[in-house]
C-alpha positions as CSV (number, residue, x, y, z in Angstrom):
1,X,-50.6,-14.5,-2.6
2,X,-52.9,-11.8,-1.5
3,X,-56.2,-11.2,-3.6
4,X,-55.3,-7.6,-4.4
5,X,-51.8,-8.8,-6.0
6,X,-53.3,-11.2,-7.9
7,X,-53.5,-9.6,-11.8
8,X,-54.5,-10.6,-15.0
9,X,-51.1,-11.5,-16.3
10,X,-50.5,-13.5,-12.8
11,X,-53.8,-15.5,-13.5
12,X,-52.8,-16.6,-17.4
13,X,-49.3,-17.7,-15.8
14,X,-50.8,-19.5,-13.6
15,X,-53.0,-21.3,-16.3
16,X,-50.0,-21.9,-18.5
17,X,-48.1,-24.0,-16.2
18,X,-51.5,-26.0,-15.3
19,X,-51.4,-26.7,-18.9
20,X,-47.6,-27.4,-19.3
21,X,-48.3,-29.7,-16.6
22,X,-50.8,-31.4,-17.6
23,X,-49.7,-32.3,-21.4
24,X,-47.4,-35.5,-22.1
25,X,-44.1,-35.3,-23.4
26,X,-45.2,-36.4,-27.0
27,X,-47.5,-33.0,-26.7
28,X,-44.8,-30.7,-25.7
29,X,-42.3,-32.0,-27.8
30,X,-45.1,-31.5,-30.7
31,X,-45.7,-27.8,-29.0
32,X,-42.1,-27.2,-29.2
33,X,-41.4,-28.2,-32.6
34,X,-44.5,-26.0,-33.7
35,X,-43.4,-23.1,-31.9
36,X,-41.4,-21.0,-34.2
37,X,-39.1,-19.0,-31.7
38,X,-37.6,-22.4,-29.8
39,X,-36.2,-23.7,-33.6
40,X,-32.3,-25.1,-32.7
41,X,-30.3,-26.3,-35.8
42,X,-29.9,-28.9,-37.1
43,X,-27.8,-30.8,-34.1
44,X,-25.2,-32.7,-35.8
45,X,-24.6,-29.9,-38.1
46,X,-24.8,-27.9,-34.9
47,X,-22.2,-29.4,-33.1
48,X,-19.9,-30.4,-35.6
49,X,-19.2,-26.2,-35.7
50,X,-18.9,-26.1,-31.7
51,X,-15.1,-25.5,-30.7
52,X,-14.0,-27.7,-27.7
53,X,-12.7,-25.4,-25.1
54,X,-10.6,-26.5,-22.2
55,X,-8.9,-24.5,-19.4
56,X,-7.2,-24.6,-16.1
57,X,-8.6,-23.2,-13.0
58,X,-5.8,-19.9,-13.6
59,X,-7.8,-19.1,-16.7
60,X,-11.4,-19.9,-15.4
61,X,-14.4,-18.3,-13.7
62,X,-17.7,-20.4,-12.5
63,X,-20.6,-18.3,-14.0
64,X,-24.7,-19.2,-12.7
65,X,-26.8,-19.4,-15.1
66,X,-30.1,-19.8,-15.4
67,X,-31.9,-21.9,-18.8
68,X,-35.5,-22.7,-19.9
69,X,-36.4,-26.6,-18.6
70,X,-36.9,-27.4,-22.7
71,X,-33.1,-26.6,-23.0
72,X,-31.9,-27.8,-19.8
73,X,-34.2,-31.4,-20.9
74,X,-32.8,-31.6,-24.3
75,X,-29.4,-31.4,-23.6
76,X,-29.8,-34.0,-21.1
77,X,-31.6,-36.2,-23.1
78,X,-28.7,-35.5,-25.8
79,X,-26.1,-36.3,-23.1
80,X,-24.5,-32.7,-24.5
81,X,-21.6,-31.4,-22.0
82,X,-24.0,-28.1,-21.3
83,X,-20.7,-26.3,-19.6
84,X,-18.6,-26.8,-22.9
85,X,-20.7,-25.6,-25.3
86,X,-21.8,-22.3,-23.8
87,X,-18.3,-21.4,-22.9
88,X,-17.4,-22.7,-26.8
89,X,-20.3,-20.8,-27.8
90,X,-19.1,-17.6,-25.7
91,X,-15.5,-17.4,-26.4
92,X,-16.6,-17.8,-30.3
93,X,-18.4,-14.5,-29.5
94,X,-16.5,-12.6,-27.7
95,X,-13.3,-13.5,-30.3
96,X,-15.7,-12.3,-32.8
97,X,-16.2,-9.0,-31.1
98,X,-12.8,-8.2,-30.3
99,X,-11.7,-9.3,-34.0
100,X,-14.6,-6.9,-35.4
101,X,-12.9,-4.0,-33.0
């Protein structure tokens, strides 16, 4: 990175993944479970609202995506089909929309 790119904003990145990198997992679990914004329900009352949604490859289309490593970790650690839910989670919204139409 060339000094003249470098900014302010760049800098404090920078610093926050030294410090993401630096604390243990009991610290950034504690981090995220005192950071208001990454809250996620309850997960068994969570789940037990999630539709199961299976297709065939007629009715299917891959989409990338691209998640936080907090999410991505916790649904490992949960062993939670990642795929299923967030195309449960999508076609529950877009039924919604086209229901509210």
């Amino acid at each position: 990175m060339k000094s003249e790119n470098i900014t302010e904003k760049s800098l404090e990145t920078k610093a926050r993944w030294e410090r993401l990198k630096n604390m243990t997992d009991d610290e950034v679990s504690t981090a995220i479970a005192d950071d208001p914004d990454s809250k996620v329900p309850n997960e068994p009352e969570f789940l037990a609202q999630g539709v199961m949604v299976k297709g065939n490859k007629e009715n299917l289309m891959v989409l990338p995506i691209t998640v936080d490593l907090a999410t991505a970790s916790f649904l490992s650690e949960h062993h939670i089909d990642c795929q299923t839910l967030i195309s449960g989670i999508l076609k529950a919204y877009v039924d919604s929309q086209n229901t509210a139409l």
